[in-house]
Backbone as numpy.savetxt, mean C-alpha at the origin, in Angstrom:
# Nx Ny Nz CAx CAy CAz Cx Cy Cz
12.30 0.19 -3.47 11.07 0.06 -4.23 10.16 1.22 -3.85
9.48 2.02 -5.15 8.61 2.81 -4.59 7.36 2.72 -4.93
6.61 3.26 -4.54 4.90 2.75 -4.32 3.82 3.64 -3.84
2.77 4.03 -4.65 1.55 4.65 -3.99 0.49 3.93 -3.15
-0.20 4.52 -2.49 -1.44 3.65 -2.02 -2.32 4.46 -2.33
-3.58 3.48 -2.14 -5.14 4.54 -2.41 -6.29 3.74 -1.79
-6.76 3.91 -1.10 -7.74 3.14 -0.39 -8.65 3.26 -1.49
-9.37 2.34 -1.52 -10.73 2.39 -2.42 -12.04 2.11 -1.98
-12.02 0.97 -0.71 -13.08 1.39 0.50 -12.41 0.76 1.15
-13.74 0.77 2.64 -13.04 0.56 3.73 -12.13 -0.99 4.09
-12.35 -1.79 3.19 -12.16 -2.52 3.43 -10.38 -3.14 2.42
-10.36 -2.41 1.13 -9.92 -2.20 0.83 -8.44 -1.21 -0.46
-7.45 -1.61 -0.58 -6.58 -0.17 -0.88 -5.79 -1.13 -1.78
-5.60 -0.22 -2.82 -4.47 -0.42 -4.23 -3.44 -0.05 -3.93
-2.20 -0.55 -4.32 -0.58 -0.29 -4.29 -0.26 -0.28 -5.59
0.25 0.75 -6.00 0.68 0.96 -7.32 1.95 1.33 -7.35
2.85 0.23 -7.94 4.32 0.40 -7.89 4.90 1.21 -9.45
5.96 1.79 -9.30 6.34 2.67 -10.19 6.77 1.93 -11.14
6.86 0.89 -11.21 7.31 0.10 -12.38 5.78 -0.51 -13.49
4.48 0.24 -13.01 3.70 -0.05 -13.26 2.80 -1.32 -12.66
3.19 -2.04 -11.84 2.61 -3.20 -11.13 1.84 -2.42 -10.24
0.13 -3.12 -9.99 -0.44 -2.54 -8.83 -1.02 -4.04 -8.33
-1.11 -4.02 -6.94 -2.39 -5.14 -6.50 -3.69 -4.04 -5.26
-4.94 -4.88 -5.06 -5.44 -4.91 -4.31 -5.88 -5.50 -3.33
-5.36 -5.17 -2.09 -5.14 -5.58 -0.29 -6.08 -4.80 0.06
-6.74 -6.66 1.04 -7.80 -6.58 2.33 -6.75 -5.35 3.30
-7.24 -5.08 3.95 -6.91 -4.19 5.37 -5.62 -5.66 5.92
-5.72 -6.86 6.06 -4.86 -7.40 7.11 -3.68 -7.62 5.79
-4.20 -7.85 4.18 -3.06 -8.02 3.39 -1.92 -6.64 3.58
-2.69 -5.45 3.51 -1.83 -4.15 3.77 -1.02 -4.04 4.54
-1.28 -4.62 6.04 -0.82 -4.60 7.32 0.51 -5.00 7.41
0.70 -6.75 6.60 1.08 -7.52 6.25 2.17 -6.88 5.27
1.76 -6.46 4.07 2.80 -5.75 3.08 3.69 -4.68 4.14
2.88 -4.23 4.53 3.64 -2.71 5.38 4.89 -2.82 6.54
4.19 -4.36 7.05 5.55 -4.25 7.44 6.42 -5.54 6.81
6.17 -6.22 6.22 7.17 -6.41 5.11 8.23 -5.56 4.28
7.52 -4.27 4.41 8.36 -2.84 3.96 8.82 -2.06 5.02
8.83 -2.76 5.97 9.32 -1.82 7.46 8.49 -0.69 7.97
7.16 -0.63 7.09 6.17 0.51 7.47 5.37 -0.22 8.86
4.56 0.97 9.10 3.63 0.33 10.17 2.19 0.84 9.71
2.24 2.29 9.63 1.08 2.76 9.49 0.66 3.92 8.38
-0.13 4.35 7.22 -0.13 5.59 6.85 -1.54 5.86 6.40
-1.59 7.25 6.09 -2.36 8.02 5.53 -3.27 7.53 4.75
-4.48 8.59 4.33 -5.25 7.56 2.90 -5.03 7.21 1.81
-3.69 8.34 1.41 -2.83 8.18 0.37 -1.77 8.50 0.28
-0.67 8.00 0.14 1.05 8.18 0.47 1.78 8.06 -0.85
2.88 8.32 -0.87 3.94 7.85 -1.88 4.91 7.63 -0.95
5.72 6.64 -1.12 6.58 6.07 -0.23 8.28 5.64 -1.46
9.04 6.22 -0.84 10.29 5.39 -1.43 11.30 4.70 -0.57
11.76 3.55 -1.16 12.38 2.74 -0.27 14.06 3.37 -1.30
């Protein structure tokens, strides 16, 4: 699965999946997704492919 992020403030950041699906995650929902995706930590804005 692949996926952008974008913080939008500090508190929270959009995931926008290439299939067109996006949501918006608190800081602990992100945390939570990330490593659900085996991530731990990134940037203010990434593209990531699984």
């Amino acid at each position: 699965m692949s996926f952008n992020i974008n913080r939008i403030n500090p508190n929270q950041t959009q995931v926008f999946f290439h299939d067109g699906r996006f949501e918006t995650l608190t800081n602990e929902e992100l945390d939570e997704f990330l490593l659900h995706m085996g991530l731990s930590e990134v940037n203010n804005e990434q593209n990531f492919l699984e």
